[in-house]
Each structure stands twice: as structure tokens, then as C-alpha cells.
C-alpha positions as CSV (number, residue, x, y, z in Angstrom):
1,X,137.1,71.2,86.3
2,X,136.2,74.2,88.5
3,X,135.6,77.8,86.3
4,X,136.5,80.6,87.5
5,X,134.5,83.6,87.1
6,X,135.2,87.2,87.5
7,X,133.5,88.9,89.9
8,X,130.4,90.5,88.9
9,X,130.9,94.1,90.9
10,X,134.4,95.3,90.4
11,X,135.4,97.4,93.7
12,X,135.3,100.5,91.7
13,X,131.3,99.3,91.0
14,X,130.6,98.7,93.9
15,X,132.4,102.0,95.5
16,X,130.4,104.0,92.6
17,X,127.0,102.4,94.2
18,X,128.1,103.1,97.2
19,X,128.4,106.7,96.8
20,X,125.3,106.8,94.4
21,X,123.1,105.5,97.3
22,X,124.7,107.4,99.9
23,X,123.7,110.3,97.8
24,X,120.1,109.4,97.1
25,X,119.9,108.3,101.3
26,X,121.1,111.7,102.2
27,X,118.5,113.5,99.9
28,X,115.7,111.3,101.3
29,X,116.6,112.8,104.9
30,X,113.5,115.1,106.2
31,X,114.5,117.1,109.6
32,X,111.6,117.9,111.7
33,X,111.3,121.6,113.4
34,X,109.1,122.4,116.0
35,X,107.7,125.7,116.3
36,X,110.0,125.9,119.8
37,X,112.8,125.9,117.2
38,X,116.4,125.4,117.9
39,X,119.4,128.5,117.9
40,X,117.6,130.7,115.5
41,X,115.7,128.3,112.6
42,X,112.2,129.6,114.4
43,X,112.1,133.6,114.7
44,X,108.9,135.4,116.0
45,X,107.9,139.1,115.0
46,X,107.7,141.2,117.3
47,X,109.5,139.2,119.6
48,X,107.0,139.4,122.6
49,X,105.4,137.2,124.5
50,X,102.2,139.7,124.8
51,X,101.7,138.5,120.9
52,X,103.3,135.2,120.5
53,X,101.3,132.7,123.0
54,X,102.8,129.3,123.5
55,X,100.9,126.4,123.9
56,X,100.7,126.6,127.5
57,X,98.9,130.0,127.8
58,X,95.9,130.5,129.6
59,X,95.5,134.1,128.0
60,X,94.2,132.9,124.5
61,X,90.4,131.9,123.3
62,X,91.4,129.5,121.2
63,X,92.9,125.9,122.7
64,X,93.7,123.3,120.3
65,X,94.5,119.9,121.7
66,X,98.6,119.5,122.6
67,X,98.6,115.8,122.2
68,X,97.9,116.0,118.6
69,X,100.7,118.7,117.6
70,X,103.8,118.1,117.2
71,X,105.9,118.0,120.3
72,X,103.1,118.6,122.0
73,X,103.1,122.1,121.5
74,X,102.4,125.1,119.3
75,X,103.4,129.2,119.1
76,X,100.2,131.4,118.0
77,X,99.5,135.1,117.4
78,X,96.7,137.3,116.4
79,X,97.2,140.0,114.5
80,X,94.6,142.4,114.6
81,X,93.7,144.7,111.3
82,X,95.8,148.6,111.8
83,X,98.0,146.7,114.6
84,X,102.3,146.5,113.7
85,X,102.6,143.0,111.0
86,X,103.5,139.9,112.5
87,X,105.7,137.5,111.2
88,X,107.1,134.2,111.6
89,X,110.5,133.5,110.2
90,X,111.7,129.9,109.8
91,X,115.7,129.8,109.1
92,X,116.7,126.6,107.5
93,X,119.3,124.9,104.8
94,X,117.9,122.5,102.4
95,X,116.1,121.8,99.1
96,X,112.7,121.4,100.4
97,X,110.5,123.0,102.8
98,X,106.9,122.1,104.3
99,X,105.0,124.2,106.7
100,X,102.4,123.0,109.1
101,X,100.0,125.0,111.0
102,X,96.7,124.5,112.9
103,X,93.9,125.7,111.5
104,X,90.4,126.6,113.0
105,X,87.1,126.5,112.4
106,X,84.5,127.0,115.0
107,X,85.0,129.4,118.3
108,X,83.4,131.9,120.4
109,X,81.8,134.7,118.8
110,X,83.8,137.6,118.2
111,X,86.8,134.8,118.0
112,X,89.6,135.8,114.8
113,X,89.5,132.5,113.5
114,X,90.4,133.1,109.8
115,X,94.7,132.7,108.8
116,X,95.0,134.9,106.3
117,X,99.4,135.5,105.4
118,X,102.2,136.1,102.8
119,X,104.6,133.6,102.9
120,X,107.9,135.1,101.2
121,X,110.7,132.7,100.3
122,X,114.4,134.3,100.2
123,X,113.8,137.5,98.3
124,X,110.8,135.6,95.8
125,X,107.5,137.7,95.8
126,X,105.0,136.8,98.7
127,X,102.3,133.5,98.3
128,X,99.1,134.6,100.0
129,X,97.4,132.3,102.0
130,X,94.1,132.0,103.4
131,X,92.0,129.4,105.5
132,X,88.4,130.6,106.2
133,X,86.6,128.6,108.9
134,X,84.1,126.3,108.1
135,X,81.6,126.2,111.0
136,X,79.9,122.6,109.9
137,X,84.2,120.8,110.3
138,X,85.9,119.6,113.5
139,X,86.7,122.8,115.3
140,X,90.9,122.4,114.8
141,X,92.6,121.1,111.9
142,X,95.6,119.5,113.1
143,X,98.8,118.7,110.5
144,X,97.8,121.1,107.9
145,X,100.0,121.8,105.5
146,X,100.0,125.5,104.7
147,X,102.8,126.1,102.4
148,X,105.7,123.7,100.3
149,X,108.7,124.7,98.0
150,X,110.6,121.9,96.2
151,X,113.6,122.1,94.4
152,X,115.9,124.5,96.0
153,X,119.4,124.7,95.8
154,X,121.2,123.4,98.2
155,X,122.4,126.2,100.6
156,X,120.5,128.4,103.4
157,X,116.8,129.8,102.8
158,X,114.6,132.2,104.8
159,X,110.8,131.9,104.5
160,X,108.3,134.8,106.0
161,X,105.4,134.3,107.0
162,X,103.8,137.7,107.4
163,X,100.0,138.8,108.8
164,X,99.4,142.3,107.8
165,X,97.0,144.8,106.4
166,X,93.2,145.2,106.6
167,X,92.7,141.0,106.9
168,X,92.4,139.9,111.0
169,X,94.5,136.8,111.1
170,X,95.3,134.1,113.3
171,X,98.4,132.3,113.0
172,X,99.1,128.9,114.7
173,X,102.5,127.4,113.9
174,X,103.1,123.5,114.5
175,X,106.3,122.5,112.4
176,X,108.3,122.3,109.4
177,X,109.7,119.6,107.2
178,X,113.3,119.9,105.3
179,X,114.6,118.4,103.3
């Protein structure tokens, strides 16, 4: 004589699992941001091209290697001390953000090679930052993660990334991570 069981998920279960993995999938999602950006989640300070080289400048001293950034490309700037700030701002919703920039270590004399910023989150006070070359590495640090916040709440976010002040700087944006 045959048994009938009940079945082990009831559809309300499995509807509730359902939604609980959905859930958990969708936090798991990271979007990828080039420093090209797309509508306005990549903003450069001032906005001019005089200060803000892309990757396929010839008017720079410094040339990092496209086919290991992201995209194949990269946005950099120096700011020299007593010039106006320069800033970087990355427009984004999520609750996380990573930041990835290149990072140098050996040029030509005279060559601003140090990255030296304040990164500012919504109105949160700044995080200073600071990479000073080492001569005796590889020349570029590709992939370098410069800055991450966790735990946000769920809704839109503007970091900062500000050079400014009596520190010479050189800023070399790759990408960002959100999630």
C-alpha cells in the first residue's frame, strides 16, 4: 500500500526562499565604473581637459600600461601645491563602494609621483590618503585599492576625492566597485 506524504516545501516555503535568495542575489550584485563614467556617476574638478588627461594623452610624463586598467583606460591629474584643488567626484547608489586607482613609483626626476587626497563620503569628515613611491617596486601599481565604505544605506552617495593644500599630488583614477 502506497503512503502518501506531504510535500516537504509548502508553496508558501518555497515562495519565502524564493524571495529570501532573490534578496541575498541582488545584494551580492557589484557594478563596475570606469573612470569614463556614464551620465554623471564620474565628475572631474575643474572640468578641463588642460588638468584632467585621459589615457590617450601624449601631454603627460607619466604612462602606465592601458591593457592592464580597466577598460583599457584611465583619467589623471596633477595638482600642483598653491594651484585651485582638484577633485574627483564619483555619484553612485548602493551600500558599498570601492575605489581603484594607479599608483606610481618610479619616474623621471622632477616627476610628482606621490597621491596624496581627502576622500569625503556624503557630508562624513574627509579620510586622507597617501601613497609615497617606493623607487626599489615595479614602476605602476595597477588595481589598487585606495579607499572602501561598507554598510551604507541603501539610497544615493557622493564621495570626494580632493587634492589640495601644500602636498603635490598625483591622482590616477581606474574604477569603482558598488555594491
Amino acid at each position: 500500500m502506497a503512503c502518501w506524504q506531504r510535500p516537504l516545501l509548502t508553496l508558501y516555503s518555497l515562495l519565502n526562499l524564493l524571495h529570501q535568495l532573490s534578496s541575498s542575489l541582488t545584494a551580492l550584485v557589484n557594478w563596475i565604473v570606469d573612470d569614463t563614467g556614464s551620465g554623471n556617476a564620474v565628475l572631474y574638478f575643474p572640468n578641463s581637459h588642460s588638468i584632467w588627461k585621459g589615457s590617450n594623452s601624449k601631454d603627460c610624463w607619466l604612462f602606465p600600461d592601458v591593457t592592464r586598467t580597466h577598460g583599457g583606460t584611465y583619467t589623471a591629474a596633477t595638482y600642483r601645491r598653491g594651484e585651485r584643488p582638484i577633485t574627483l567626484q564619483l555619484r553612485f547608489e548602493g551600500t558599498a563602494i570601492y575605489v581603484f586607482f594607479i599608483l606610481v613609483n618610479r619616474g623621471s626626476a622632477g616627476t610628482i609621483m606621490d597621491t596624496i587626497c581627502n576622500i569625503t563620503l556624503d557630508n562624513n569628515p574627509p579620510k586622507r590618503y597617501v601613497h609615497n613611491p617606493n623607487p626599489s617596486a615595479n614602476q605602476f601599481l595597477y588595481n589598487q585599492l585606495i579607499y572602501e565604505h561598507s554598510n551604507l544605506g541603501n539610497s544615493s552617495h557622493t564621495l570626494n576625492i580632493t587634492s589640495h593644500g601644500s602636498d603635490s599630488s598625483y591622482i590616477n583614477f581606474d574604477y569603482f566597485i558598488v555594491r
